[in-house]
C-alpha positions in Angstrom: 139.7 80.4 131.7 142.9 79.7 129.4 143.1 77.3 127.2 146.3 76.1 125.0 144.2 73.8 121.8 147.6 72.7 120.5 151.2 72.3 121.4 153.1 75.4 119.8 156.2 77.1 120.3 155.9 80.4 121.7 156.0 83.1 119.6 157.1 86.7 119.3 154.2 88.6 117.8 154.1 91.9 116.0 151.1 92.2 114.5 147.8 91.7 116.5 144.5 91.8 114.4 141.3 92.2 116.3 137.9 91.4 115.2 135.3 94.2 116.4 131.6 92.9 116.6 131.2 90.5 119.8 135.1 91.1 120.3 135.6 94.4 121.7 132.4 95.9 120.8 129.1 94.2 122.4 127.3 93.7 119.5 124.2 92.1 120.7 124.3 94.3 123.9 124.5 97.7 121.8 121.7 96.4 119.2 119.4 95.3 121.7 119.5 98.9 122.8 119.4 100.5 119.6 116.1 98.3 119.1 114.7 99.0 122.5 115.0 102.9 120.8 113.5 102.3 117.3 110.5 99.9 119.1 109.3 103.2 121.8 110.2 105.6 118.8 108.1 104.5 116.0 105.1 103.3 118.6 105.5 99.6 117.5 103.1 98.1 120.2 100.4 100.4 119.0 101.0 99.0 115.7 100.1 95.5 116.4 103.3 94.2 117.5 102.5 92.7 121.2 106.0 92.8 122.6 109.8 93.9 122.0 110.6 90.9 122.7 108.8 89.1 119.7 110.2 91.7 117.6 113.5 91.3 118.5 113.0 87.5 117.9 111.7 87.9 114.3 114.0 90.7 113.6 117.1 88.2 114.4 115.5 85.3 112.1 115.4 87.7 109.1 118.5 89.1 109.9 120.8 86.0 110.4 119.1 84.7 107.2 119.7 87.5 105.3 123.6 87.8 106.4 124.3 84.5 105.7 123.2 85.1 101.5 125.4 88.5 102.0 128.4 86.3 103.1 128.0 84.0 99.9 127.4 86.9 98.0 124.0 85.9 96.9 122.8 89.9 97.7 124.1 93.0 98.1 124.1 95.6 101.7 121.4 97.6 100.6 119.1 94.7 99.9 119.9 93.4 103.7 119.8 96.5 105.6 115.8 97.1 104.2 114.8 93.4 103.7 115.4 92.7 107.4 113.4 95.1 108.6 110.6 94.2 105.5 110.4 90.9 106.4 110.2 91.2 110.1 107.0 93.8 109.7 105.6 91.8 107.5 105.2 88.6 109.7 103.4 90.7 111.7 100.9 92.0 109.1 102.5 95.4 109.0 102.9 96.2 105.4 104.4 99.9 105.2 107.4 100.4 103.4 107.7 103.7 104.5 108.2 102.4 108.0 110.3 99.9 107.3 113.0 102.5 105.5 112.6 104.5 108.4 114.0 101.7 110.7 116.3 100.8 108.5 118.0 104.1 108.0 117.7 104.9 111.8 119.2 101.6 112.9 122.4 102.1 110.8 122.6 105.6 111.8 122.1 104.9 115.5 123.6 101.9 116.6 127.0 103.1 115.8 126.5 105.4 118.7 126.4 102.8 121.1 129.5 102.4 123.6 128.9 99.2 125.1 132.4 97.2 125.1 133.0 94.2 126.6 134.6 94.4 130.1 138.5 94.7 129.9 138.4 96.1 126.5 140.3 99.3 127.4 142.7 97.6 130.1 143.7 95.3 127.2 144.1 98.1 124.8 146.3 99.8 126.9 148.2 96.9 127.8 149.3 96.1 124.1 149.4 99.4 123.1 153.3 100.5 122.2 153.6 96.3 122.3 152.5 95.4 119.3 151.1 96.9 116.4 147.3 96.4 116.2 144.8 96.5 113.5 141.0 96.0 113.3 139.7 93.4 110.4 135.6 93.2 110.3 133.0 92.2 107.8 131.0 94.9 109.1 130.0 97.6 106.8 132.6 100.0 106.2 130.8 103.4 107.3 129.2 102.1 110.6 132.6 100.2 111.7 134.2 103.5 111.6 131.3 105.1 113.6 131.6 102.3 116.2 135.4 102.8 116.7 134.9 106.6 116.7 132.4 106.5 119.0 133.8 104.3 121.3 137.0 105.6 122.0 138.9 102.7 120.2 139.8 104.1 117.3 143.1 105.2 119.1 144.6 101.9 119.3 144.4 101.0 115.5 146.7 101.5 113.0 144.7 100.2 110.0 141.3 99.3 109.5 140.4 96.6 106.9 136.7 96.4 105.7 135.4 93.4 104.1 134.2 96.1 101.7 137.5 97.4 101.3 139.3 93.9 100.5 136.4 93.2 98.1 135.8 90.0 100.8 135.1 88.7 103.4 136.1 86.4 106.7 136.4 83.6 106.5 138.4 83.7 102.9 141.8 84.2 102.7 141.9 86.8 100.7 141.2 89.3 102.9 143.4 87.9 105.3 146.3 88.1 102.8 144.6 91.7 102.0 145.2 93.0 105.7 148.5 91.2 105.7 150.3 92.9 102.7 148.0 96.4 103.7 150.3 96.0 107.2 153.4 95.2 106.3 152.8 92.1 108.0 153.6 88.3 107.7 151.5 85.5 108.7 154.4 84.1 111.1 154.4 87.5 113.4 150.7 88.1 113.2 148.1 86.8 115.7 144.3 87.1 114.9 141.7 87.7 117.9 137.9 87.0 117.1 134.6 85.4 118.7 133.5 83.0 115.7 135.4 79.9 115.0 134.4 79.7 111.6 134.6 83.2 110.3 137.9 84.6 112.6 139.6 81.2 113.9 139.5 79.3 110.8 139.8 81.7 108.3 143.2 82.9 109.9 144.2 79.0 110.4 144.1 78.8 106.2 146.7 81.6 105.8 149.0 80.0 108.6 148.2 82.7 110.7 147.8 82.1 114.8 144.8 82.7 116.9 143.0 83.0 120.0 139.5 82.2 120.2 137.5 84.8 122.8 134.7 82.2 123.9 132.7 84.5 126.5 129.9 82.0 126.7 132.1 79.1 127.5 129.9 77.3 124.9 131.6 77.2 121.8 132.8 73.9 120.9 136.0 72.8 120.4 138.6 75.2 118.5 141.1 74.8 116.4 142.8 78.0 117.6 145.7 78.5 119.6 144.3 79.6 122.1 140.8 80.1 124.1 139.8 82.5 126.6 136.5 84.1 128.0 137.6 87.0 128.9 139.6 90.1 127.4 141.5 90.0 130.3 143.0 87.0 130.2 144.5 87.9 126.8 147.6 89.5 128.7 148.4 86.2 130.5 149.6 85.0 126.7 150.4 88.2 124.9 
């Protein structure tokens, strides 16, 4: 599927920034094994915790709770990376903070040696590579982002990495899409922004006048405001 949301006059990009969690990099396929890992690793079931599948389910509650006060800037990474894991044994009656430091150490020091992209990544990649100049721009902490790209083999393709940490904010703000901007040399008229969430990548490049394609691999996003929508990587080279 290709979607044009608007009328616009084609463009002649330079600049391509690419979000990397649930973009590129399967986030939720990558995590679900990391967990599958920590759950046989530190015995879980024996612990009182009847399934993976419950765990996985409180864990993501926590978690998506606990991001969303990190976005706002109510708390600070450490704070989320243990509380997550805190909170998630303790709805299950398992009160051990020794355990729960050891899952949240492992779990940042693991999953960033996961591999899982989404299908097409590299075809893409090598597509627009010598085409346009490419960058990565992720809220994701700074030291596992760097793992994942390592790790991954995409690392290659970038020419500058910009961290939420290292702009001092995050998507959707424009600052740190102005950040990236002046860090490439870039303007907002050359520069095309590829990402998965319509709030945090679509609409946060819209408010610096900054195009955008919308990677909907679900199909059940609702309606963007971006320049484009796809559900594939793939279908990326039919615009660019």
């Amino acid at each position: 599927m290709l979607k044009m949301n608007c009328v616009v006059n084609r463009k002649t990009y330079r600049h391509i920034f690419f979000d990397l969690d649930n973009t590129l990099w399967d986030f939720d396929a990558n995590s679900m094994d990391t967990f599958r890992d920590l759950f046989s690793k530190y015995h879980l079931k024996l612990k009182g915790i009847e399934s993976f599948e419950n765990f996985l389910f409180v864990y993501h509650k926590h978690n998506a709770l606990l991001w969303e006060s990190y976005r706002q800037g109510k708390i600070l990474k450490d704070f989320l990376n243990l509380s997550r894991f805190t909170l998630t044994l303790d709805e299950f009656g398992i009160h051990d903070e020794v355990l729960s430091v050891n899952l949240a150490r492992d779990y940042v020091l693991l999953s960033p040696t996961k591999t899982i992209l989404f299908p097409e990544a590299f075809q893409l990649l090598d597509y627009l590579s010598g085409r346009y100049k490419m960058h990565i721009i992720t809220n994701g902490f700074e030291e596992i982002q760097y793992k994942k790209l390592s790790n991954s083999g995409l690392a290659k393709y970038f020419e500058n990495i910009i961290t939420s940490e290292d702009a001092g904010t995050r998507k959707p703000e424009p600052l740190i899409f102005e950040y990236a901007l002046n860090k490439c040399g870039a303007s907002a008229y050359e520069t095309l922004m590829i990402g998965d969430e319509e709030e945090v990548d679509i609409q946060g490049a819209i408010r610096v006048g900054i195009d955008s394609i919308l990677v909907d691999f679900s199909g059940k996003q609702a309606e963007s405001k971006a320049t484009y929508t796809v559900n594939s990587l793939g279908r990326l080279i039919d615009i660019l």
